[in-house]
C-alpha positions in Angstrom: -50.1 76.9 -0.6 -52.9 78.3 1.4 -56.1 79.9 -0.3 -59.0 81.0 0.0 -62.1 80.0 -1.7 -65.6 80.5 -0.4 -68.5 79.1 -2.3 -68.5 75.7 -0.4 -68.5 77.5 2.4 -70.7 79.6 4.6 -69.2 81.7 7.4 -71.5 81.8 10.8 -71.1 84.9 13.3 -69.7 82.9 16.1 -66.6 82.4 14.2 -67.5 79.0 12.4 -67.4 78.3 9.1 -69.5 75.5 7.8 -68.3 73.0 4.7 -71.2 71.3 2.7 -68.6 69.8 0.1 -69.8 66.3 1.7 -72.4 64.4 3.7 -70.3 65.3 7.2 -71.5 68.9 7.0 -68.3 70.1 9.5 -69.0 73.0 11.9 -65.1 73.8 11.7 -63.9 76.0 14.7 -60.8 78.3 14.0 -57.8 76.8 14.3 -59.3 73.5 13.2 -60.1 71.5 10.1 -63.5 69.3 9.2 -63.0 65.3 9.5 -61.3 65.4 6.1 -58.1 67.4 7.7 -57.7 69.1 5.0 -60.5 72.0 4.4 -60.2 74.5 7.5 -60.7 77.6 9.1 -58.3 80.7 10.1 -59.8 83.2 11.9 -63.3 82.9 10.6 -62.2 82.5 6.9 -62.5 79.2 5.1 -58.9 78.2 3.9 -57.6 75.0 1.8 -53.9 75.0 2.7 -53.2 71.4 0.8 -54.0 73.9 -2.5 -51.8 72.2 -4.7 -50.0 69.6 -2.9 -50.0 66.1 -4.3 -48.7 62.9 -2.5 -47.8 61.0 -5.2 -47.4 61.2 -9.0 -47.3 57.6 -11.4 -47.3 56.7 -14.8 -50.1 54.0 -14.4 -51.7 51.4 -16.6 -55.2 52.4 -16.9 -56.7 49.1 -16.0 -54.6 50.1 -12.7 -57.8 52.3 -11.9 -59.3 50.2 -12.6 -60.5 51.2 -15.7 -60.7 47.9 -18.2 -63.5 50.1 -20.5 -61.9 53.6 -20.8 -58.8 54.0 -23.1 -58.2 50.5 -22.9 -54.0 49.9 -23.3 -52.9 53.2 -22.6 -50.9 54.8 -19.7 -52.7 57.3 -17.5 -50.6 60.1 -15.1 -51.6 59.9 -11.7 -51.6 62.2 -9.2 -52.5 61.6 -5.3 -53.5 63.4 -2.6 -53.8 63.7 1.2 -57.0 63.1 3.6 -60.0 61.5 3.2 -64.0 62.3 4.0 -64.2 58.9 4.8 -62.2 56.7 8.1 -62.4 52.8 6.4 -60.4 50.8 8.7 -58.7 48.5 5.8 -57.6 51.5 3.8 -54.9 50.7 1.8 -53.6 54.2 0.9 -54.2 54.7 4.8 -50.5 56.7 5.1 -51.9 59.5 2.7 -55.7 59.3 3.4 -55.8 58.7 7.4 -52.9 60.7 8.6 -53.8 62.3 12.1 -50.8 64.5 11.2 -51.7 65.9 8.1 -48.6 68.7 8.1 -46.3 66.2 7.8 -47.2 64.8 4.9 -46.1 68.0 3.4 -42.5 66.5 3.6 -43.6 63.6 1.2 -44.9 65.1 -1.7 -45.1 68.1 -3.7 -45.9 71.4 -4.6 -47.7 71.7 -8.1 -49.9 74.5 -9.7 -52.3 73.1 -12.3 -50.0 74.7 -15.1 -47.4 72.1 -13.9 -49.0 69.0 -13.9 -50.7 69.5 -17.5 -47.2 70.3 -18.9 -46.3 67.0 -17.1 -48.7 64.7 -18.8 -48.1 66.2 -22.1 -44.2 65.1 -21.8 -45.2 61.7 -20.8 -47.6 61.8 -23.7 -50.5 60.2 -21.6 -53.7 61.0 -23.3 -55.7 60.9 -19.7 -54.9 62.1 -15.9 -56.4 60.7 -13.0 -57.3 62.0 -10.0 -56.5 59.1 -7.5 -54.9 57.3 -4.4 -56.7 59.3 -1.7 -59.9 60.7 -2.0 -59.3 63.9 -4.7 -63.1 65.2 -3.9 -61.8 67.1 -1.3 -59.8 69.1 -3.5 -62.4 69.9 -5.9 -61.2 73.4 -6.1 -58.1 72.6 -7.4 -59.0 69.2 -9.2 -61.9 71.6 -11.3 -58.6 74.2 -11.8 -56.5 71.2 -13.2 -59.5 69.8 -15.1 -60.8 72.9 -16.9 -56.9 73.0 -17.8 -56.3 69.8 -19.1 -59.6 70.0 -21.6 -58.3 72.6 -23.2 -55.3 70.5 -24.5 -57.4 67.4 -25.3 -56.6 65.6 -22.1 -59.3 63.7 -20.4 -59.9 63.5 -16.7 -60.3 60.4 -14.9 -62.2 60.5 -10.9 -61.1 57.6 -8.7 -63.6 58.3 -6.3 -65.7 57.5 -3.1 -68.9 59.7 -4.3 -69.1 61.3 -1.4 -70.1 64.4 -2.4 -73.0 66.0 -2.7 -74.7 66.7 -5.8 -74.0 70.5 -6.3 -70.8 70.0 -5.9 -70.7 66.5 -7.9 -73.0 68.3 -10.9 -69.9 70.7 -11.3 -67.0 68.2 -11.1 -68.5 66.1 -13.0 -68.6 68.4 -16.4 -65.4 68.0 -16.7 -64.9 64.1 -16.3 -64.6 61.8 -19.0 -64.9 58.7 -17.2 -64.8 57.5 -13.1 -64.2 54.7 -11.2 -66.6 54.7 -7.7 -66.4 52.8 -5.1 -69.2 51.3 -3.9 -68.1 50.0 -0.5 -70.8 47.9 0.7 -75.3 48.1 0.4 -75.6 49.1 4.4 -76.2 52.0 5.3 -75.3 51.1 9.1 -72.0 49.6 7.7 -71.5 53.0 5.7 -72.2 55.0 9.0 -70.6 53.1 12.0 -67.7 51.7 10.2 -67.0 53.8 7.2 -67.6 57.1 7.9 -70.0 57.5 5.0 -73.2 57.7 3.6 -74.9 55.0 1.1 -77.6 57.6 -0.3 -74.9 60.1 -1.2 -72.7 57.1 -3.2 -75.9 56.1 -4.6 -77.2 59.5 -5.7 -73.0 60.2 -7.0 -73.2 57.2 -9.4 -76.9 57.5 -10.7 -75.6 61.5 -11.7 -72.1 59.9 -13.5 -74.9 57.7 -15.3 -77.0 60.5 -16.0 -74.4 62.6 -17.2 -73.0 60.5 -19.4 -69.6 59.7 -17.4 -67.6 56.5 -18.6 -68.7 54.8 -15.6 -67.4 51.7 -13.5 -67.9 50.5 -10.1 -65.9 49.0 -7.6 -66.0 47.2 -4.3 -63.5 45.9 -1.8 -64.9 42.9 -1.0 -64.5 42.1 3.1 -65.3 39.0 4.6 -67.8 39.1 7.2 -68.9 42.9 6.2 -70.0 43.6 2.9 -69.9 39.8 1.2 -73.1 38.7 2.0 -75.2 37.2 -0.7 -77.9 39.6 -0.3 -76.2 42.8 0.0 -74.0 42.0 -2.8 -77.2 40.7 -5.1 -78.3 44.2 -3.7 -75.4 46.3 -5.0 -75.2 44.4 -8.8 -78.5 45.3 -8.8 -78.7 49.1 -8.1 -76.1 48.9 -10.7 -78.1 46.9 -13.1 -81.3 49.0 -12.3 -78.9 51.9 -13.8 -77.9 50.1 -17.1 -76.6 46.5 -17.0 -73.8 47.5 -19.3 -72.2 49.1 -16.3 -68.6 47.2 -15.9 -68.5 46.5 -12.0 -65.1 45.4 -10.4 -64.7 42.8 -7.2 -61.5 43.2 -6.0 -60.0 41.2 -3.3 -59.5 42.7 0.4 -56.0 41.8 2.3 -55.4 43.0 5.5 -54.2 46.7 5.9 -54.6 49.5 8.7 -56.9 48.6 11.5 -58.8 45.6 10.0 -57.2 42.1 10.0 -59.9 39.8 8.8 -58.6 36.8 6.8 -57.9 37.9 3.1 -60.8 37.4 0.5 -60.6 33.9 -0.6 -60.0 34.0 -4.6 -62.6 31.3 -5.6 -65.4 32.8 -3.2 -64.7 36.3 -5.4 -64.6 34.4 -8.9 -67.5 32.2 -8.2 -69.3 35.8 -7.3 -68.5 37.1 -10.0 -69.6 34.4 -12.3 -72.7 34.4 -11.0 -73.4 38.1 -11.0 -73.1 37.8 -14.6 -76.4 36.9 -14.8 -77.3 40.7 -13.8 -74.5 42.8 -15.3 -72.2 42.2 -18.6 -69.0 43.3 -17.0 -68.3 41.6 -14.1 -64.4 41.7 -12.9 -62.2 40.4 -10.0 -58.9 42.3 -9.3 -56.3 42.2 -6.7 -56.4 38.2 -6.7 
């Protein structure tokens, strides 16, 4: 479904229209779409053809988000979506998030106005829908349709989130969330730039508004060997989250090799040993995917 929808844009005389969803600030040319492959431009008019598409639908645990804080023991609906802001190279949603083909993902999913999928969660009685799999930010026109929606029939909204948005944006979005899980990928900025695609500040500044908006917040990070699990950068990252409020749950999940990155897995007692001992700076400290 192809719309149009212009406040995140701004239209230039050469043609050009300019996104500032995000920290890549695309220049798109006509014909083309910004790095996220999914926010374009037609003949000098911003368009969001992927309007409604979703890649995949689930009836998930909620500690699946994870969420281990949130509506603890209850089943959240899930929807996905397609393209990312960001290129991480051990994605493991990578065939929805880092298609170079983007139209043919069309063929894998589905077509769903906002109406639709709150009458979906009501008949599987799920008290919360998340917004998940592949980065949903890049949607935030329809994800703020389905949102406004789903408050007005008591349903809460749940972000599974990069942060990499900017704070206009992230200050609207995040009205309507009840609670979000961010990923915090790493403390580098270099490693954020040159490998990731993304931008540490913009994460940073994302979580500290969840935090100051009074979010259900929780962190997580993919924990990589030889990129992000040094002792100092991940001292670093517990606390920035600390510094925030120490009561923060933050979640170190175990990498596994996936994409374009095949680094050994994360070894299990490295990640629990971690985790014990950044207990010391946060009260919530949790390992997944081990």
């Amino acid at each position: 479904m192809q719309i149009n929808r212009n406040p995140l844009f701004m239209k230039e005389e050469n043609g050009y229209v300019c996104c500032d969803l995000c920290h890549n600030n695309c220049k798109i040319e006509s014909g083309k779409f910004g790095l996220c492959r999914v926010r374009g431009n037609k003949a000098g008019e911003s368009i969001i053809p992927f309007y409604g598409f979703v890649s995949a639908i689930a009836i998930d645990p909620i500690e699946k988000k994870p969420l281990y804080h949130f509506k603890p023991g209850s089943r959240i609906f899930s929807l996905g979506f397609a393209g990312c802001n960001l290129y991480c190279p051990f994605c493991q949603n990578w065939r929805i998030s880092q298609s170079i083909d983007i139209n043919a993902l069309s063929t894998m999913g589905k077509w769903m106005l906002p109406e639709k999928i709150i009458s979906a969660a009501i008949t599987h009685n799920s008290p919360s829908i998340a917004y998940t799999y592949s980065e949903p930010l890049i949607h935030i026109e329809f994800i703020l349709d389905c949102m406004r929606l789903a408050h007005k029939h008591g349903i809460a909204n749940v972000l599974v989130t990069n942060g990499c948005i900017k704070e206009k944006a992230a200050a609207e979005i995040l009205k309507y969330t009840d609670a979000a899980n961010v990923d915090l990928k790493c403390f580098s900025q270099e490693t954020y730039k040159k490998i990731l695609g993304g931008d540490l500040q913009t994460v940073l500044d994302f979580i500290t508004l969840c935090y100051k908006m009074n979010v259900h917040l929780e962190v997580t990070t993919l924990v990589v060997p030889n990129l992000n699990d040094s002792k100092d950068e991940l001292n670093a990252a517990a606390d920035f989250i600390a510094g925030l409020d120490r009561e923060i749950p933050w979640h170190l999940t175990a990498y596994h090799p996936d994409y374009r990155w095949d680094t050994p897995r994360t070894n299990p007692g490295f990640l629990l040993t971690t985790a014990k001992e950044m207990e010391k700076k946060l009260r919530y400290v949790h390992t997944g995917n081990i």
